[in-house]
C-alpha positions as CSV (number, residue, x, y, z in Angstrom):
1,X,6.2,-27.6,-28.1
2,X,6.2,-25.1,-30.9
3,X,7.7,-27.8,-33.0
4,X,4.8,-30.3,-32.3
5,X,2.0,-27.5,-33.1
6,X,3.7,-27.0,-36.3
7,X,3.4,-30.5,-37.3
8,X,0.0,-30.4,-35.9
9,X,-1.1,-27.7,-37.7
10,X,-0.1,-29.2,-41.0
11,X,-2.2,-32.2,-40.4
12,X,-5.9,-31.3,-39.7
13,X,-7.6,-34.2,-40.1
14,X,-6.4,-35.2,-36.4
15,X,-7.2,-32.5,-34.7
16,X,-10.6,-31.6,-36.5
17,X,-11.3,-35.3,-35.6
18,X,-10.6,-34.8,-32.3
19,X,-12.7,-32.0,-31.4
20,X,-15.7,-33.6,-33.8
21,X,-15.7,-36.2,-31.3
22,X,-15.7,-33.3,-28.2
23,X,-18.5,-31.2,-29.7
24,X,-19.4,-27.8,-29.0
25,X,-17.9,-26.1,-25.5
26,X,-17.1,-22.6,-24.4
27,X,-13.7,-20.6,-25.9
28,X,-11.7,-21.1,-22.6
29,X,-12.8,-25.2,-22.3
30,X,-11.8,-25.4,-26.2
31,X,-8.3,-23.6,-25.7
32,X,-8.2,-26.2,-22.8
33,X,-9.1,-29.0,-25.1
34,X,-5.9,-27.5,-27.8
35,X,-3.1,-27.2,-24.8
36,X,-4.0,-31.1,-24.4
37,X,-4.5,-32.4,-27.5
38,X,-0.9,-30.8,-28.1
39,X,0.8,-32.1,-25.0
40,X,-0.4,-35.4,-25.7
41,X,1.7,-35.5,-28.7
42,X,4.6,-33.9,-27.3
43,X,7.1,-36.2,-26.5
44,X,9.1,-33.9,-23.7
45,X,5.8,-33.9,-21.6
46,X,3.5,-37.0,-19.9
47,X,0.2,-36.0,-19.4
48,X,-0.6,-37.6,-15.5
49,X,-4.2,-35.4,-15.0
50,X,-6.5,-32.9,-16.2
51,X,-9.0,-30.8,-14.4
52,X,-7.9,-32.4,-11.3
53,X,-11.0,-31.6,-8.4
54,X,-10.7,-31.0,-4.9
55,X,-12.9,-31.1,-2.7
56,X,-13.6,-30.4,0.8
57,X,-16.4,-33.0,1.7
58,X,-19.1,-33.0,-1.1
59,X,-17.8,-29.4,-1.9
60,X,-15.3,-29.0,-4.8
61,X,-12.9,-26.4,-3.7
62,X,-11.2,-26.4,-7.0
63,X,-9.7,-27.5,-10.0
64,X,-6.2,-28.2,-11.3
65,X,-6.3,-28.0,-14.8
66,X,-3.1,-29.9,-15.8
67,X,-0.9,-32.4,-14.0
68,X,2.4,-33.6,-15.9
69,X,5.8,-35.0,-16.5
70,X,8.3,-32.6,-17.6
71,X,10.6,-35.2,-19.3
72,X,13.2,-32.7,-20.1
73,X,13.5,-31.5,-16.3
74,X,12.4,-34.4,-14.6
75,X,9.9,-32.2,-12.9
76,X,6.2,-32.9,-12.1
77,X,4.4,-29.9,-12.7
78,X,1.0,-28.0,-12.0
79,X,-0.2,-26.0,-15.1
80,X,-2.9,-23.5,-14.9
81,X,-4.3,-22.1,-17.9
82,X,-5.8,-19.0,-19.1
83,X,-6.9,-17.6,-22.5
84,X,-7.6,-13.6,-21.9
85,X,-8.0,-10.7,-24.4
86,X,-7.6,-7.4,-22.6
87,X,-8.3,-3.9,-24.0
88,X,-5.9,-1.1,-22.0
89,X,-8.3,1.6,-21.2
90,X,-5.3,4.2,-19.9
91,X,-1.7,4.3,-20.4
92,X,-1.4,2.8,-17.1
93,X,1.1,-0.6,-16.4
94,X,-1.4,-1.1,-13.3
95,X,-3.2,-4.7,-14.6
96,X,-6.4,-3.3,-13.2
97,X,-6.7,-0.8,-16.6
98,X,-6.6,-4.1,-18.7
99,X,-10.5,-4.7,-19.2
100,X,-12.4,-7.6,-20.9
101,X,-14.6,-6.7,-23.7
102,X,-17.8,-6.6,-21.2
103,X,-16.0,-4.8,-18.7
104,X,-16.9,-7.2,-16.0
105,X,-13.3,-9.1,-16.0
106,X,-9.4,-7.2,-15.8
107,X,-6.4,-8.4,-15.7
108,X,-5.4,-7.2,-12.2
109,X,-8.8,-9.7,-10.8
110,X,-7.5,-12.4,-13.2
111,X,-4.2,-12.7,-12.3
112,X,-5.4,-12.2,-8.4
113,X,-7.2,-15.5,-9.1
114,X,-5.2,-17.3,-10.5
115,X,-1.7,-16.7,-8.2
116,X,-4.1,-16.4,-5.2
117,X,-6.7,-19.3,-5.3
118,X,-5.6,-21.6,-8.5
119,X,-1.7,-22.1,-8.7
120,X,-1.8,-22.4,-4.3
121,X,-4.0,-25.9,-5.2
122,X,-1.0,-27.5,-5.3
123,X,0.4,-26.9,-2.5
124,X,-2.9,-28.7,-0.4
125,X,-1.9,-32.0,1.5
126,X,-4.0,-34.0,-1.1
127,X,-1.7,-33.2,-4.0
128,X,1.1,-33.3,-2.3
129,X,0.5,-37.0,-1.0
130,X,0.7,-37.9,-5.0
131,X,3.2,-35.3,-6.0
132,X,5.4,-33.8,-3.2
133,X,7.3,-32.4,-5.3
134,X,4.9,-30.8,-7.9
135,X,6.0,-27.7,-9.4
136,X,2.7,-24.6,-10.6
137,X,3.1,-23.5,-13.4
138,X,1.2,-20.1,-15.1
139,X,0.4,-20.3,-18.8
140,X,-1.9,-17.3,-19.9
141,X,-2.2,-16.6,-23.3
142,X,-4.4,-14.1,-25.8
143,X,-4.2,-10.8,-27.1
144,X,-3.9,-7.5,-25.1
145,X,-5.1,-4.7,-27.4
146,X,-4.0,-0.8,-26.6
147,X,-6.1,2.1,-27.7
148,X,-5.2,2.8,-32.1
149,X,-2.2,5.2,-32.3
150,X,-2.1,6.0,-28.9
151,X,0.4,5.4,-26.1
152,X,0.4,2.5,-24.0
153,X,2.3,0.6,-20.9
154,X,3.2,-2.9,-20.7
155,X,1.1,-4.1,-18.0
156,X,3.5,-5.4,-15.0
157,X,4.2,-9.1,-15.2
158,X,3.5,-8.9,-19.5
159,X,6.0,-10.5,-21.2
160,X,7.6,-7.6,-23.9
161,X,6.8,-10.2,-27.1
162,X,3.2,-10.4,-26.2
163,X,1.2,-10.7,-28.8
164,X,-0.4,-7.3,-29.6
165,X,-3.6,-5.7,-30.7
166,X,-5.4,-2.3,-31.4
167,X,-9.0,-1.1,-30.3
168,X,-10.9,1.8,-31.7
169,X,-13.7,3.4,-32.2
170,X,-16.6,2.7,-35.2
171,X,-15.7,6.5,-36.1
172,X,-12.6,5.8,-36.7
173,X,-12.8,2.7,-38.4
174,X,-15.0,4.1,-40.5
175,X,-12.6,6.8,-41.4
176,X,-9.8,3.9,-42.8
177,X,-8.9,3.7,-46.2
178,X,-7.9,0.2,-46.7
179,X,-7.4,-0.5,-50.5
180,X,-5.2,-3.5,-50.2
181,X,-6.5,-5.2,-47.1
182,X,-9.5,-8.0,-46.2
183,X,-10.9,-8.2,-42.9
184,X,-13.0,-11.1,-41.1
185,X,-15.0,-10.4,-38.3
186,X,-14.1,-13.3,-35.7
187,X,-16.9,-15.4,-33.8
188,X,-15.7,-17.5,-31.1
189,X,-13.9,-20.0,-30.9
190,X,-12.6,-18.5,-33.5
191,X,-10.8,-15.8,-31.5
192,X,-7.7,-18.2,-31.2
193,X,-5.1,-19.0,-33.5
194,X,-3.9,-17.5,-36.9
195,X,-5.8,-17.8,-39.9
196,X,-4.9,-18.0,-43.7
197,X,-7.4,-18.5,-46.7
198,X,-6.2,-19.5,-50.2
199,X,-8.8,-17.1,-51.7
200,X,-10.9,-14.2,-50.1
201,X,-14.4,-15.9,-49.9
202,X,-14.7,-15.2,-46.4
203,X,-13.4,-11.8,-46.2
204,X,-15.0,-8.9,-46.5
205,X,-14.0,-4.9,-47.0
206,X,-13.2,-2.6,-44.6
207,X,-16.2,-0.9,-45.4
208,X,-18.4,-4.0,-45.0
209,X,-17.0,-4.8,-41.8
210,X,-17.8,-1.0,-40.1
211,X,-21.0,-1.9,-41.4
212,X,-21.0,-5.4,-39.3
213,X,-20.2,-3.7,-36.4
214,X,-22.6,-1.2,-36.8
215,X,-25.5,-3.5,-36.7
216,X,-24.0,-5.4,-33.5
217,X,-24.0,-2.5,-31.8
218,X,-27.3,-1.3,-32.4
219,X,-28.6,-4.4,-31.4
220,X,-26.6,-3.2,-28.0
221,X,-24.0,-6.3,-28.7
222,X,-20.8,-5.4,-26.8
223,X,-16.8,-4.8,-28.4
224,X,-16.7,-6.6,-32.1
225,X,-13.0,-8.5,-32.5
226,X,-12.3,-7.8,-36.4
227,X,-8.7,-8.7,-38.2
228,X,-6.6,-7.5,-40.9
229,X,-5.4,-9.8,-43.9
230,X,-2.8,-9.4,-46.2
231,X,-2.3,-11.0,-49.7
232,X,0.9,-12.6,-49.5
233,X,1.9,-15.1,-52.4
234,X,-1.5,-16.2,-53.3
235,X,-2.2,-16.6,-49.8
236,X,-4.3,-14.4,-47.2
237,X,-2.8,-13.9,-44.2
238,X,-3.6,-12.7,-40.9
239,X,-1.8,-9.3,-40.0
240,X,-3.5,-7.5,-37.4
241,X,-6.4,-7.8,-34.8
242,X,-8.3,-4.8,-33.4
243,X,-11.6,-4.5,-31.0
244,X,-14.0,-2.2,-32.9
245,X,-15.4,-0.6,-29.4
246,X,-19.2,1.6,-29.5
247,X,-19.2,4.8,-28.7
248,X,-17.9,5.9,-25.3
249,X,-16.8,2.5,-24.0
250,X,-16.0,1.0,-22.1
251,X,-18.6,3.8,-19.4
252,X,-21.5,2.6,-21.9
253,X,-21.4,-1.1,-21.4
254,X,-24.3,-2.6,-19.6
């Protein structure tokens, strides 16, 4: 699949099309929407359902979010799908110490969800009438950030090649010296995916930013997601992504 994103990615017009036509929708239903868009022009995979309902009566019980072929293994298999950014609050591997931004979502409730309730759907007598032998699947993806030159723990379950973050304090952002770098400060949807610029239009200092943040939080706006670009043969690219945090989070968010 990382082959077919690649391609993808080097030909916007189809996929800007696609999601002109889908319109506005939450970060989670748009990285949804991109998982299968891609599938559908991935060769290996057959796309059979998405956000497959169940219901018991007039009540939906739940939702699978992705039937398919597996072409490759011959398989039919049950994908769920989760997009999650995670801030490690102590150097702790327990998934419970991975928080959300607004505190009100971990990792450890997350991951209880979705092995407990979500991937089980499969396994009901009305799925298995149409696929008896449908295999789940777990795709979560995102970015766990750990505290800025601290120690940390992998979080039990993480894969070691996770992609990584930092999160800090305004203080100590503010304290940076960052001659060389740009930073962005990211707006969902924007959260997912790499980004590149061919000129710095859209990037600000360092200094700018901390002031960004600064006014978010005084209007009592929760953890700002900020990254790092890098000048790299006329091109800027994305380095590094922190979570500027206010003062004494996460016990101050409301």
């Amino acid at each position: 699949m990382q082959e077919v994103l690649r391609d993808l990615d080097a030909d916007g017009e189809r996929i800007n099309s696609y999601f002109e036509k889908l319109g506005p929708m939450p970060m989670g239903r748009y990285f949804e929407q991109l998982i299968f868009f891609a599938i559908q022009h991935d060769s290996e995979y057959e796309l059979l359902e998405e956000n497959r309902q169940i219901f018991d009566g007039k009540i939906t019980r739940g939702e699978l979010d992705l039937i398919l072929h597996n072409h490759r293994s011959g398989a039919i298999e049950h994908w769920e799908i989760a997009l999650k950014f995670y801030l490690q609050i102590q150097n702790n591997s327990q998934p419970e110490y991975m928080l959300g931004p607004s505190t009100r979502d971990n990792l450890g409730k997350k991951l209880e969800k979705l092995l407990g309730a979500q991937i089980p759907l499969s396994q009901i007598d009305e799925i298995q009438k149409d696929y008896p032998a449908i295999e789940p699947k777990l795709m979560v993806k995102g970015i766990f950030f750990y505290p800025w030159q601290q120690n940390w723990s992998l979080s039990e379950g993480v894969s070691t090649d996770h992609l990584k973050g930092a999160w800090l304090s305004l203080e100590t952002l503010a304290s940076i010296s960052d001659s060389s770098g740009k930073w962005l400060l990211r707006k969902k949807p924007s959260w997912i995916g790499g980004l590149q610029f061919s000129n710095d239009k859209f990037l600000q200092s360092i200094t700018e930013i901390a002031a960004q943040c600064s006014v978010a939080f005084a209007e009592k706006k929760g953890p700002q997601f900020i990254s790092r670009f890098k000048l790299l043969d006329g091109i800027w690219l994305e380095e590094s992504y922190f979570f500027v945090c206010p003062d004494k989070w996460p016990e101050n968010q409301e």
